[in-house]
PAZAMAR-146997 format. One record per residue (C-alpha): residue in one letter; x, y, z. Coordinates in pm, whole numbers, padded with zeros to 5 digits, always signed. Each point is the difference from the previous one (the first is absolute). Layout:
// residues N
AXYZ
...
This chain:
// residues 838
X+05161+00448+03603
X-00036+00031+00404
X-00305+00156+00105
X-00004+00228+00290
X-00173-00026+00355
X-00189+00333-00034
X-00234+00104-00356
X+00214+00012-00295
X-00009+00115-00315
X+00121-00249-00331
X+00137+00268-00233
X+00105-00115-00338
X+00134+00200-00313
X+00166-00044-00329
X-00046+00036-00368
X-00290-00174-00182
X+00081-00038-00396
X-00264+00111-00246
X-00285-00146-00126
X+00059-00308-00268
X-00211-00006-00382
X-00327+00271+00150
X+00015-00233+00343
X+00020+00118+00331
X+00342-00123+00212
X-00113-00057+00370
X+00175-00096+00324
X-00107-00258+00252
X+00095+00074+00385
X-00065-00250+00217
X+00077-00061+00338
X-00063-00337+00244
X-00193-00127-00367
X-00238+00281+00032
X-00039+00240-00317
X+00031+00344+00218
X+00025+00195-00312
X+00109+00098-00352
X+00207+00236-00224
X-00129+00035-00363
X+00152+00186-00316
X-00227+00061-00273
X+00272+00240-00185
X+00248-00021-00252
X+00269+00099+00230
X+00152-00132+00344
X-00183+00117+00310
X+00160+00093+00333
X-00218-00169+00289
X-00010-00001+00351
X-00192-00206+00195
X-00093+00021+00335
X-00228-00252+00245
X-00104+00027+00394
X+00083-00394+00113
X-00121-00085+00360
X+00261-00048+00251
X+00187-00380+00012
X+00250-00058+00273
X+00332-00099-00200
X-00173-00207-00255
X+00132+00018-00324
X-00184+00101-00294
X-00043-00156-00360
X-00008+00286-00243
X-00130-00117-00357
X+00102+00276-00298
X-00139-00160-00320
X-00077+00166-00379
X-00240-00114-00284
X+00236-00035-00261
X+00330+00112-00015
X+00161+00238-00229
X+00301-00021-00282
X+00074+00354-00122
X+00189-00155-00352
X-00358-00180-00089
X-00197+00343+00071
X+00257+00203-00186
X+00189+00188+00268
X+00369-00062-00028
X+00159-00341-00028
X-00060-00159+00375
X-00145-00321-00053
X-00030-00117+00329
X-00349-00082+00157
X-00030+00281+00294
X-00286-00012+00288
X+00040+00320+00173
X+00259+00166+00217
X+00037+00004+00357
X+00140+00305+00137
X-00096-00030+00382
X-00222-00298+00162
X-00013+00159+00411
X-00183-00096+00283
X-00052+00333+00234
X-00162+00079+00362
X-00286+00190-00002
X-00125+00195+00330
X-00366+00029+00063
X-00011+00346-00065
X+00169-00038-00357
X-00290-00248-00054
X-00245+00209+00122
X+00143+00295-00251
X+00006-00264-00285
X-00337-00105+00082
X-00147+00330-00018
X+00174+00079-00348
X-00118-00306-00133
X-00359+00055+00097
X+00026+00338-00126
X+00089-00140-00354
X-00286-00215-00018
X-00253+00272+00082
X+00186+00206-00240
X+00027-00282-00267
X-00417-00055+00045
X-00030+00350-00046
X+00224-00025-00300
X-00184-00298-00136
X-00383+00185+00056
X+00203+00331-00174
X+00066-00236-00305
X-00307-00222+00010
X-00216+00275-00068
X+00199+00193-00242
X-00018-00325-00216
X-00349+00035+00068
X-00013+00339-00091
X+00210-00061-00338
X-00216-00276-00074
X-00355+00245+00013
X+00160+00271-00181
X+00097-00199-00284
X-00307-00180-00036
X-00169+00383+00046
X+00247+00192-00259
X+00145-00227-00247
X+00271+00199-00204
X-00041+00345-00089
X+00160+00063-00305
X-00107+00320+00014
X+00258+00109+00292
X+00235-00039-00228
X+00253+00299-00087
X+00277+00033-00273
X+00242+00287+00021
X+00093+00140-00309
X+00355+00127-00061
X-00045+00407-00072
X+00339+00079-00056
X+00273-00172-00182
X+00291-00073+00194
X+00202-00280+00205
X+00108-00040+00350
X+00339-00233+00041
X+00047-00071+00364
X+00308-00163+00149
X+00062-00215+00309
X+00320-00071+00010
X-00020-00293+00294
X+00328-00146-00165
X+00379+00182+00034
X+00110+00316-00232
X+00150-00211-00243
X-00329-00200-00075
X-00157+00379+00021
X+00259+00116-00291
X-00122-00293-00236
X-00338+00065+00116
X+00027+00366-00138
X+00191-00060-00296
X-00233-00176-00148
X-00330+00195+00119
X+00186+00322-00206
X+00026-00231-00291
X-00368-00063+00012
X-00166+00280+00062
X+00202+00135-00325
X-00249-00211-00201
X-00286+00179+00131
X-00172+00342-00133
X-00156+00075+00274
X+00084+00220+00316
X+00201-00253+00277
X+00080+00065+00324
X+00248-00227+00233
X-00039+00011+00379
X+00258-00258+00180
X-00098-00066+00345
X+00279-00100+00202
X-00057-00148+00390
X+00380-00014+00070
X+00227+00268+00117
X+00060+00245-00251
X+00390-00041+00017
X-00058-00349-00181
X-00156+00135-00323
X+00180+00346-00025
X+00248-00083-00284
X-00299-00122-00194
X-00236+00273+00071
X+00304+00251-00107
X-00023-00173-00293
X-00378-00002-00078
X-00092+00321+00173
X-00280+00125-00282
X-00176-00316+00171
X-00239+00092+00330
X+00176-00202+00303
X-00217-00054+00289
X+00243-00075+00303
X-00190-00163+00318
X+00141-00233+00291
X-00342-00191+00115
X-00030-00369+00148
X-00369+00039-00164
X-00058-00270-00231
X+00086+00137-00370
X-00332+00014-00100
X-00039+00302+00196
X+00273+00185-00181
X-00140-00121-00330
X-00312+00225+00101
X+00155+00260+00114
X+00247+00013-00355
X-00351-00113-00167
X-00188+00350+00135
X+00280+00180-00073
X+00011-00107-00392
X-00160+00242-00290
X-00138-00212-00253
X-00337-00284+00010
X+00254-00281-00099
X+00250-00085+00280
X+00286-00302-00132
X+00130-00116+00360
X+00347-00174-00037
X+00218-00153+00220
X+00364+00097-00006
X+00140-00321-00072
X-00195+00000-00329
X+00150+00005-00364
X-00246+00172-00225
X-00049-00110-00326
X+00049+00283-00246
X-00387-00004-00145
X-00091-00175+00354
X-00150+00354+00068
X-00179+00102-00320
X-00130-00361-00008
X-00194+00018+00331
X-00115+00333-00089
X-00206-00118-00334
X-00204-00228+00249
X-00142+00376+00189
X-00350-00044+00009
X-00326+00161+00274
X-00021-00350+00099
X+00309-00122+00021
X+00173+00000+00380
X+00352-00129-00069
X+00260-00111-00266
X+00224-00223+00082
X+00327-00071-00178
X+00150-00340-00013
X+00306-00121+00109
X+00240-00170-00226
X+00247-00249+00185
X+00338-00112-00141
X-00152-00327-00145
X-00250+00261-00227
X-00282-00169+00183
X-00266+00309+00073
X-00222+00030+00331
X-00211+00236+00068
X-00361-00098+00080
X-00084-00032+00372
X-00291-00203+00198
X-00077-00186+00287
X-00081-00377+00114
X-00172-00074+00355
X+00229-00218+00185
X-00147-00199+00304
X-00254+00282-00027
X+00190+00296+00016
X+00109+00190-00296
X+00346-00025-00150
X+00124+00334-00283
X+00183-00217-00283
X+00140+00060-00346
X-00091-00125-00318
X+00146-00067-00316
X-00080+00221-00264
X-00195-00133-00318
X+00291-00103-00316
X-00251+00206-00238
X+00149+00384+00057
X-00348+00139+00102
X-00066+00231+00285
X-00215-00206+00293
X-00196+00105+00276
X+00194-00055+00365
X-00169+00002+00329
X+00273+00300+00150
X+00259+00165-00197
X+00376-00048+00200
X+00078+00373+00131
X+00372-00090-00094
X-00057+00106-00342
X-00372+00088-00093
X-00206+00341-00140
X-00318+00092+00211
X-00312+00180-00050
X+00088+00287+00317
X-00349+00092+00036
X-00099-00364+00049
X+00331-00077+00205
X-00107+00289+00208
X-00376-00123+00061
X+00138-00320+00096
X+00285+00114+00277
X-00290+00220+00207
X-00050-00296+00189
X+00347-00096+00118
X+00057-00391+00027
X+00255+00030+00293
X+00197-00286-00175
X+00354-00086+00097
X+00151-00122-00365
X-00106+00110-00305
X-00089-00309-00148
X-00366-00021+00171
X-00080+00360-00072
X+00059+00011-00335
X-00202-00319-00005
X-00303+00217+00178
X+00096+00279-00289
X-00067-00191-00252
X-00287-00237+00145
X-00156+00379+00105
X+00021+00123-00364
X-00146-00294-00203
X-00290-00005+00296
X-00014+00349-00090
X-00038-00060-00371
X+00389+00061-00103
X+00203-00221-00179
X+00350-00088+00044
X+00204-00058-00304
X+00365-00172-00060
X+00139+00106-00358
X+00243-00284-00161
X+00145+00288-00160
X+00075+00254+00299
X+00336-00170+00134
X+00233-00020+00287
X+00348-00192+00073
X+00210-00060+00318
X-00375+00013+00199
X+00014-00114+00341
X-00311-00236+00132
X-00180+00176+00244
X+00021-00288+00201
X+00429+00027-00091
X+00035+00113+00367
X-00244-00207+00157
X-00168+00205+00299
X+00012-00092+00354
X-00281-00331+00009
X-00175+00200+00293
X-00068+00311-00248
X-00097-00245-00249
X-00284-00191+00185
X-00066+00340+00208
X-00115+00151-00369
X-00151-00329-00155
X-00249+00038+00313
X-00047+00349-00044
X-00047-00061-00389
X-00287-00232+00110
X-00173+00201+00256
X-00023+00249-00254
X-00082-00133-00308
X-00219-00311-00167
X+00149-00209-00207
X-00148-00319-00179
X+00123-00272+00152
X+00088+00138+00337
X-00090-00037+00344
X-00311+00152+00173
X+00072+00254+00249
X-00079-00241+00281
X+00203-00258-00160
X+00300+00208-00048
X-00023+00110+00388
X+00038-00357+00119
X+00198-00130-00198
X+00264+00246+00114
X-00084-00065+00330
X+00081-00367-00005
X+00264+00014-00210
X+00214+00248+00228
X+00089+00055+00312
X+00029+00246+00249
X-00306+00170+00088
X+00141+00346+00009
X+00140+00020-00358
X-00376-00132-00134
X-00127+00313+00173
X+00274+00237-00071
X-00034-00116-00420
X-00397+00055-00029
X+00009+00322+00258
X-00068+00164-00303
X-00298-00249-00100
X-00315+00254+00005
X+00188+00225-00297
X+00058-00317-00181
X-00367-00110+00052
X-00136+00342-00125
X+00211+00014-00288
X-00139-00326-00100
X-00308+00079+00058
X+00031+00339-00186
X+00112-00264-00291
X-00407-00011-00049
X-00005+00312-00235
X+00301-00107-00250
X-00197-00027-00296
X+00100-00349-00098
X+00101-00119+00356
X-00065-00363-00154
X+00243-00004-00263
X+00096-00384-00136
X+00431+00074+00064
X+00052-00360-00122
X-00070+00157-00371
X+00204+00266+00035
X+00295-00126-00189
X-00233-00113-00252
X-00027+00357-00155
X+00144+00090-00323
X+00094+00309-00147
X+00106+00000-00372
X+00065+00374-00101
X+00111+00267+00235
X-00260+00312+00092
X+00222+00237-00094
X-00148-00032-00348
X-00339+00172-00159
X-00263-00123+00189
X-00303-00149-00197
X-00363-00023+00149
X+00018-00308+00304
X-00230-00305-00070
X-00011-00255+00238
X-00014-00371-00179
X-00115-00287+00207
X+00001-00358-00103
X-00081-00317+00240
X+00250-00195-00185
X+00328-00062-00106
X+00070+00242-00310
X+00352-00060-00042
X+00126-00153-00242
X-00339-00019-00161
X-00042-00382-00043
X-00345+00022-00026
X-00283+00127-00230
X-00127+00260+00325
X+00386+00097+00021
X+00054+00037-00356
X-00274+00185+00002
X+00109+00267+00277
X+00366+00035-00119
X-00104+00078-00311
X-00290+00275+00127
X+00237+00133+00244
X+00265+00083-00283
X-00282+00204-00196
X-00108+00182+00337
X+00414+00080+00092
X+00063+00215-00268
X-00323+00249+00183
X+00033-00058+00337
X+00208-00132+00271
X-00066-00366+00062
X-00025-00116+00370
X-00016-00413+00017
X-00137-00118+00323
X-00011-00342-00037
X-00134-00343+00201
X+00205-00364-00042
X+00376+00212+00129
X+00173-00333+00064
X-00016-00084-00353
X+00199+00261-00145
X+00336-00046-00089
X+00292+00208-00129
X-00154-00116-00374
X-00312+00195+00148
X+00211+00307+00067
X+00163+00017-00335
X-00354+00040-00123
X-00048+00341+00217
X+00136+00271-00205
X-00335+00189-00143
X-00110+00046+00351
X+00025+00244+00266
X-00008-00273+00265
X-00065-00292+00082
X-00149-00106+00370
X-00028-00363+00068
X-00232-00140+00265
X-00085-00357+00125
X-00232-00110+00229
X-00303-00160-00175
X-00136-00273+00224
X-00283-00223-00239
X-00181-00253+00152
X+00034-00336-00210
X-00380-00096+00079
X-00091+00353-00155
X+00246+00085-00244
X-00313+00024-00266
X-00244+00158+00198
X+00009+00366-00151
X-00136+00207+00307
X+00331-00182+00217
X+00216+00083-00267
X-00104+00388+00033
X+00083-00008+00346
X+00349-00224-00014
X+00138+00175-00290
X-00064+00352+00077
X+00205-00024+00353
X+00123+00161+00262
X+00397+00074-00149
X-00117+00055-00315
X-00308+00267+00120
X+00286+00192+00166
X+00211+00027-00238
X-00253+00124-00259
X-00082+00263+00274
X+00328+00115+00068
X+00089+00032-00342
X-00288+00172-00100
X+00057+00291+00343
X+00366+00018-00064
X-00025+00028-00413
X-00354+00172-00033
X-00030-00227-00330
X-00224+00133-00303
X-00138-00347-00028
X+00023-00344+00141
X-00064-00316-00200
X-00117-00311+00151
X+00073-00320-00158
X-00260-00310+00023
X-00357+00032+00211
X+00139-00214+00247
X+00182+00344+00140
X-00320+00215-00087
X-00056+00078+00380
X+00310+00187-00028
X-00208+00298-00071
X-00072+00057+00347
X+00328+00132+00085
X-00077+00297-00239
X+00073+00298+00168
X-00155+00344-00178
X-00144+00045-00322
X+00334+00152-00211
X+00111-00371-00030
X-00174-00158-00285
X-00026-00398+00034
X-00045-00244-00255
X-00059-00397-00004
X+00112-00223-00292
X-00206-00342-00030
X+00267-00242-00115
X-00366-00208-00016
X-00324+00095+00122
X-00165-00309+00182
X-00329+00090+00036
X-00293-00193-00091
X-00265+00050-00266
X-00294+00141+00257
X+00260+00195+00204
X-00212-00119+00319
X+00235-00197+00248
X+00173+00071+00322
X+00345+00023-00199
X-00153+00195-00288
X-00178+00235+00198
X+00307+00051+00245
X+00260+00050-00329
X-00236+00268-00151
X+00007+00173+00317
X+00421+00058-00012
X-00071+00003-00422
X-00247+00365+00031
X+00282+00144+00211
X+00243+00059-00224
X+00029+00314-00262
X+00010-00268-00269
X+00012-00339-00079
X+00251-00167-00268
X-00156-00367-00140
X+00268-00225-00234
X-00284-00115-00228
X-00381+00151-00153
X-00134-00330+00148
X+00127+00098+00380
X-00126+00372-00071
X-00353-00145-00091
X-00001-00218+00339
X+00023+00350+00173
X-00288+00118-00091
X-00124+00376+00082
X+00392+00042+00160
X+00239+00244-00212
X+00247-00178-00149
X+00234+00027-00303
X+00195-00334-00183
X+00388+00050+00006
X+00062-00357-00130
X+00275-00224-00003
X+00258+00048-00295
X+00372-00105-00127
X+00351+00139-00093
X-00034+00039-00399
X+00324+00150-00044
X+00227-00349-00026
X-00221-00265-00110
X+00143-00145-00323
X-00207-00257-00130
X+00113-00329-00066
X-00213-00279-00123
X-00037-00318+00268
X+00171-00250-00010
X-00120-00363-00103
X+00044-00202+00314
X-00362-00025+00156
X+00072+00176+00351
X-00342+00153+00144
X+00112+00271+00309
X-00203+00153+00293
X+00066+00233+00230
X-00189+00038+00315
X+00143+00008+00349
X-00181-00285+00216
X-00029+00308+00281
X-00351+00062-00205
X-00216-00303+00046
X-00141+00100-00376
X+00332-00112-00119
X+00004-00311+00172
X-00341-00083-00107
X+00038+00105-00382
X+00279-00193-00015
X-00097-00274+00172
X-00348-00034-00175
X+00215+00034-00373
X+00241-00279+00139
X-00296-00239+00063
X-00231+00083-00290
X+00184+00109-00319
X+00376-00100+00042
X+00022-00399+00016
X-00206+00000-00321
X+00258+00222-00131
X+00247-00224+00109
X-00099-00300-00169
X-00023+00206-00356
X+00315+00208+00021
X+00333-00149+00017
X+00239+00193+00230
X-00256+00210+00164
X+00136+00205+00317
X-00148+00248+00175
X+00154+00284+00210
X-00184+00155+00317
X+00178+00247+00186
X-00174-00062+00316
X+00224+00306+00238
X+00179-00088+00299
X-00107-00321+00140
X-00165-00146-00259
X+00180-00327-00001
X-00112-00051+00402
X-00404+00091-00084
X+00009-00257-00336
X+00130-00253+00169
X-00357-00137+00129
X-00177+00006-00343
X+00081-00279-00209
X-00054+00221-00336
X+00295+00147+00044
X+00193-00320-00070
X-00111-00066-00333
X+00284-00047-00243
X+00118+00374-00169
X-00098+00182+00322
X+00255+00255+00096
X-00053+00209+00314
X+00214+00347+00024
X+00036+00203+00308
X+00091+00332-00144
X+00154+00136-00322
X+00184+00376-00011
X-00050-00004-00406
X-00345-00055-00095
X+00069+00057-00350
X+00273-00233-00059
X-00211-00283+00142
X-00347+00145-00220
X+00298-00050-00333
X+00051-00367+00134
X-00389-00127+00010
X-00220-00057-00326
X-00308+00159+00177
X-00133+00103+00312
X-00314-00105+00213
X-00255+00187+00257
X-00238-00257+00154
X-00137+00234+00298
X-00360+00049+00089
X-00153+00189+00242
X+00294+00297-00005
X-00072+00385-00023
X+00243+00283-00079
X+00188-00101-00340
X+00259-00283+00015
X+00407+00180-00160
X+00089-00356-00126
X-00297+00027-00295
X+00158+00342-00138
X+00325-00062+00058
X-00009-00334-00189
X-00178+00170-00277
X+00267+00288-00027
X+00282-00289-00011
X-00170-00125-00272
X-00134-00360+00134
X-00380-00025-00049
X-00169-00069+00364
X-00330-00216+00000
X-00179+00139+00299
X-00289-00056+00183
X-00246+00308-00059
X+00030+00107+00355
X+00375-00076+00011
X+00018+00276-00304
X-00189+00271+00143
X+00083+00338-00082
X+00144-00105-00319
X-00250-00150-00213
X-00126+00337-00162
X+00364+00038-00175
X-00105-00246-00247
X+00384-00199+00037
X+00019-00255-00233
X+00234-00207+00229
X-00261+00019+00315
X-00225-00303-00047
X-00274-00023+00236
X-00168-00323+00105
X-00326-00090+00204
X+00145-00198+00189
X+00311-00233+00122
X-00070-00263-00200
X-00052+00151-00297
X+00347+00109+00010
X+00143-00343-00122
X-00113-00020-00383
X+00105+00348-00034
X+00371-00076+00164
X-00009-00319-00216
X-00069+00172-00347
X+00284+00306+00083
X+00275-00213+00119
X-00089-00272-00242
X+00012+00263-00320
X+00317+00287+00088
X-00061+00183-00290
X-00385+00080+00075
X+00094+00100+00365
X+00284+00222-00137
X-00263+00168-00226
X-00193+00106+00356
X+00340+00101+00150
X+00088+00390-00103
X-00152+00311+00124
X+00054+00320-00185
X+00157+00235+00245
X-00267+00274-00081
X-00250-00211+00111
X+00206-00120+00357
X+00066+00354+00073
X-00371+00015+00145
X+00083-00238+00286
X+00380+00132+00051
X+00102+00118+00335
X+00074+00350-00115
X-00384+00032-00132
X-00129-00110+00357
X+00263+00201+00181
X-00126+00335-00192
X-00304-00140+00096
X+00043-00003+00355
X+00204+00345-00011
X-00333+00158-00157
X-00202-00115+00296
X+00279+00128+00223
X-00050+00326-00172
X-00388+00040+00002
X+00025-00078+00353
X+00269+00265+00071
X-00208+00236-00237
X-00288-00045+00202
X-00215-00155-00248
X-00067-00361+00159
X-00078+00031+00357
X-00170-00241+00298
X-00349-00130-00157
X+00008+00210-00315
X-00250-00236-00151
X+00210-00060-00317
X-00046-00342-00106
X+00292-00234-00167
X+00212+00144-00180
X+00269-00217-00250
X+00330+00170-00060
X+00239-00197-00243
């Protein structure tokens, strides 16, 4: 380029494509090989720039212009279209102009304006962060703020937009007559048309008994949808989009899901290729926030979604309503109904997509993408108004936009509305759960619909996996939770999400529903010390949850698994709530006199009452109420059949307890090479749990000959029929270990170590053979494998005398305490000592 002799300006624009993999895209200028400034995209869409610089005068030299990008971009590789070639940016003009004093002067000004006004902006932000900061150290959550609306009439809303053209319209109503047929309930249908009414008149001559709302408005459509929302009779309002097929039960399937709680149902579209979407969330992309779709699970359950698609979608009109008093402003629907449903879960909604509510022939809302100015006009707005894990700060958020575009008058003229945006996040203080964890959100399941008869709510929490129960504490809970489901409603909030799996789901039908949390952050160096785990196991996402389920439900009870989650009491909220705490095994010592003891027994007295596995944990208790719900089996299919003759020994123990390890270890050094040497053939089988292999790698007794390590096994009893007997060399274990019963309910005697058999031994179980210790374990294992027929003689249990330890004896048991608790006979410190209930 030729510069000119007076000032001139270097003006420069073009196209900049988006952002590549969550990485900003940026421009280079240069001129004479001096960086003079910068273009940057951090969206997912191409960005319109243009650049302008003062350069100082240069008599008829000519000028070097650099224009350089990062990386370049190949739509085909980032799934837009089939262009594969490598594209920088696009040049639209590169100009050199004259600029006059006085122009400078006026550009000058302006531009020292802006920075005043962008310091004052910053200062603005700085201390509203600030601000935010105090108030939520000050006011953590308040649950109580909370507010569920009721439906007091039945009844159901249908409102139509019909965006698309009267044929689309036709199909849309066609099939909304067909549903609402299904339903016994009174149904109005509003359609909302924005077009002029000339379009639609040969279709509203044919559904005239429908309400038609006729309006010509530029405002965005989610202004008419309030307006046709107001004007709507019933508490339940399903907004549809015209160029929606309803399913014929779509309807009367999103209206089983009506709950006081529940904000929004949203039905789920079903694409040529039968593949269903449906669930919505969000993902942070170079640190701003980016609305996506996810796949829905394959197991047809209803899930929890962060916003419910106004396309097709029922919702709570009194919460809708509460919601919409502060308007967003927004340009596109896609950000506000983002801010809807971010609003309501804050709020302590939920937002629900049913499997079996469904929809054909839906368009995306992103089908006709909106002008990319609208878009990053709302996602800005969106941010300024709301917090979001994950996102930028307020301050972050302003400069970032300010270096990544240009022109100093559209920065002002976007955030000219900042203070509203500012107070509404700040106003965000009093949502009662304004710290909600949205990366669980899709982790909510919801088994059976609410439209059924409601049992008493009891909130179950566990701070491990429970699904599929693998292990004795799971076993344990599953089988519990089944007795308690046929009395109450069964809430699941469980720790350990990420290892659930669609075999996990398939396990969920006897509950109400199931809400899965992650988050638990142990430290390696104290993973034993039992005041840390108190603190890392009870935390933050998991204390919320409990406390929003227990405001939005108003449970009867709420069960707490394990003392490692015993500070959970202190979310209790008022006195109707009765909370009990189940000691899977009760670790304190003898004299009851250390820091951990004394800390345990604190959380312990809190509770209404106190559930033990064993008479030995109950006695460790002392003075503290407690009652023995012990460990049991399933006696209805257990056959006996005598063992077989090969001399296979089995344990089961996963390595995650270090008593495991150690029993196992100590038998595997003491006892089994002398029963090596004596018994021909000799294998045993330890079922170690998942990475066993990895943690018995570095002890050489676990490469004796006949040493077989398992990882996990579905069928316990087909492997219990494959073994001759069974062993239980722990020590130093409290609670009551599953394996000893259910080996002696198989019929394989189990030689035990007394403490490895507590809770057990007053049965009088021929096939439970208790031993001092490890080492005495090997003449014993030598004279029963040795001589078949005498350990067969040990081997069957009358089932009279099991049905004292079978899981429907300690579920009534449980159920009893449940109902002296909601009788009112057991209450906080009534002074009633242990109590056994078989």
């Amino acid at each position: 380029m030729r510069s000119q002799p007076s000032l001139q300006r270097l003006r420069i624009s073009g196209i900049l494509p988006p952002s590549v993999r969550e990485e900003r895209n940026a421009l280079k200028i240069e001129c004479q090989g001096k960086a003079i400034g910068r273009v940057c995209n951090y969206t997912p869409e191409p960005l319109s720039f243009d650049f302008g610089r003062i350069l100082p005068a240069s008599q008829g030299a000519l000028l070097h212009v650099k224009l350089s990008v990062e990386r370049t971009y190949r739509p085909a590789a980032e799934g837009h279209g089939c262009d594969k070639r490598d594209l920088g940016f696009a040049l639209i003009k590169a100009e050199i102009e004259r600029v006059t004093r006085a122009a400078l002067a006026r550009a000058w000004i302006h531009e020292t304006t802006l920075g005043w006004a962008s310091c004052a902006v910053e200062r603005l932000l700085s201390a509203t962060e600030h601000l935010l900061r105090r108030l939520a150290a000050r006011f953590p959550d308040r649950p109580r703020n909370a507010r569920n609306y009721p439906a007091t009439r039945p009844g159901l809303s249908v409102v139509v937009a019909p965006e698309a053209g009267p044929e689309q319209l036709l199909a849309c109503l066609q099939s909304v007559t067909a549903a609402i047929e299904k339903i016994r309930e009174p149904v109005e249908v509003l359609v909302m048309a924005r077009r002029p009414e000339e379009i639609f008149a040969a279709v509203r001559t044919r559904y005239g008994r429908f309400r038609w709302k006729i309006e010509q408005s530029s405002a965005p459509l989610s202004r008419s949808l309030q307006r046709a929302v107001k004007a709507s009779g019933y508490d339940w309002v399903y907004v549809l989009a015209g160029s929606v097929i309803l399913d014929p039960a779509a309807l009367q399937e999103a209206l089983r899901w009506r709950a006081p709680h529940v904000f929004a149902v949203a039905s789920q579209a079903q694409g040529d290729d039968s593949g269903k979407t449906g669930l919505t969330g969000y993902r942070i992309v170079n640190g701003l926030i980016e609305p996506e779709r996810r796949p829905a699970s394959s197991i047809p359950m209803t899930l929890a979604t962060l916003h419910a698609d106004p396309q097709a979608a029922l919702f709570n009109r009194q919460a809708l309503q509460r919601i919409w008093r502060h308007q967003g402003g927004y340009r596109t629907l896609e950000f506000e109904s983002l801010e809807w449903g971010i609003r309501a879960w804050k709020l302590g909604f939920e937002s629900l997509s049913c499997p079996d509510s469904r929809i054909r022939n839906a368009q995306s809302p992103r089908a006709e993408a909106p002008p990319a100015g609208d878009r990053e006009f709302d996602r800005l707005r969106f941010h300024l108004r709301n917090e979001v894990p994950g996102g930028p700060s307020l301050l972050g958020l302003w400069r970032k936009q300010r270096h990544g575009e240009h022109g100093a008058s559209a920065r002002l003229s976007r955030l000219r509305n900042l203070p509203a945006c500012v107070a509404h996040r700040i106003a965000e203080g009093s949502h009662p759960f304004r710290s909600f964890p949205f990366q669980f959100v899709c982790s909510k399941h919801y088994p059976r619909a609410f439209d059924r008869e409601r049992k008493p709510d009891l909130i179950y929490v566990s701070p491990y996996v429970v699904y599929p129960p693998a292990h004795g504490g799971a076993v344990r809970m599953h089988n519990l939770i089944q007795a308690l489901s046929r009395r109450y409603d069964v809430h699941l909030v469980s720790d350990e999400a990420s290892t659930y799996g669609n075999s996990s789901t398939e396990c969920f039908k006897n509950l109400a529903s199931v809400h899965l949390i992650d988050g638990r952050k142990e430290d390696p160096a104290r993973q034993f010390d039992r005041v840390a785990r108190l603190e890392t196991h009870a935390h933050a996402a998991l204390r919320q949850e409990v406390r929003r389920l227990c405001r939005i439900l108003r449970p009867r009870f709420v069960e707490v698994q394990h003392i490692e989650l015993g500070r959970l009491i202190e979310e209790r909220q008022d006195g109707d709530t009765r909370w009990l705490l189940a000691l899977h095994d009760v670790l304190l010592s003898d004299d009851r006199s250390s820091e951990a003891d004394l800390c345990e027994l604190r959380y312990i007295r809190a509770y209404d009452s106190v559930i033990v596995c064993s008479t030995e944990d109950a006695a460790l208790l002392g003075d503290v109420p407690s009652t023995v719900v012990s460990n049991g089996v399933e006696t209805s299919d257990l056959p006996y059949t005598p063992s077989p003759s090969e001399p296979r020994i089995l344990f089961v123990g996963p390595f995650r307890s270090p008593i495991n390890l150690e029993g196992i270890k100590a038998f595997l050094e003491t006892a089994y090479p002398a029963l090596l040497e004596k018994i021909i053939g000799l294998e045993l089988w330890v079922v170690g749990g998942p990475g066993c292999h990895k943690q018995a790698s570095s002890i050489p007794a676990f490469s004796q000959k006949g040493v077989r390590l398992i990882d996990y096994v579905a069928d316990m009893k087909n492997l219990l029929a494959n073994v001759a007997l069974t062993i239980n060399p722990v020590s130093g274990n409290r609670g009551s270990c599953l394996k000893v019963i259910e080996s002696v309910a198989a019929g394989r005697v189990c030689i035990s170590t007394r403490e490895g058999a507590r809770g057990f031994t007053e049965h009088g179980f021929p096939s439970l053979i208790l031993a001092d210790r490890v080492e005495d374990f090997e003449p014993i294992l030598h004279r029963l494998l040795s001589e078949p027929d005498c350990r067969r003689s040990l081997e069957y249990t009358a089932p009279e005398h099991l049905q004292k330890v079978s899981w429907e004896s300690s579920g009534a048991a449980l159920l009893r305490v449940y109902a002296e608790l909601e009788a009112g006979l057991r209450g906080p410190r009534s002074g009633k000592r242990a109590t056994t209930e078989t």
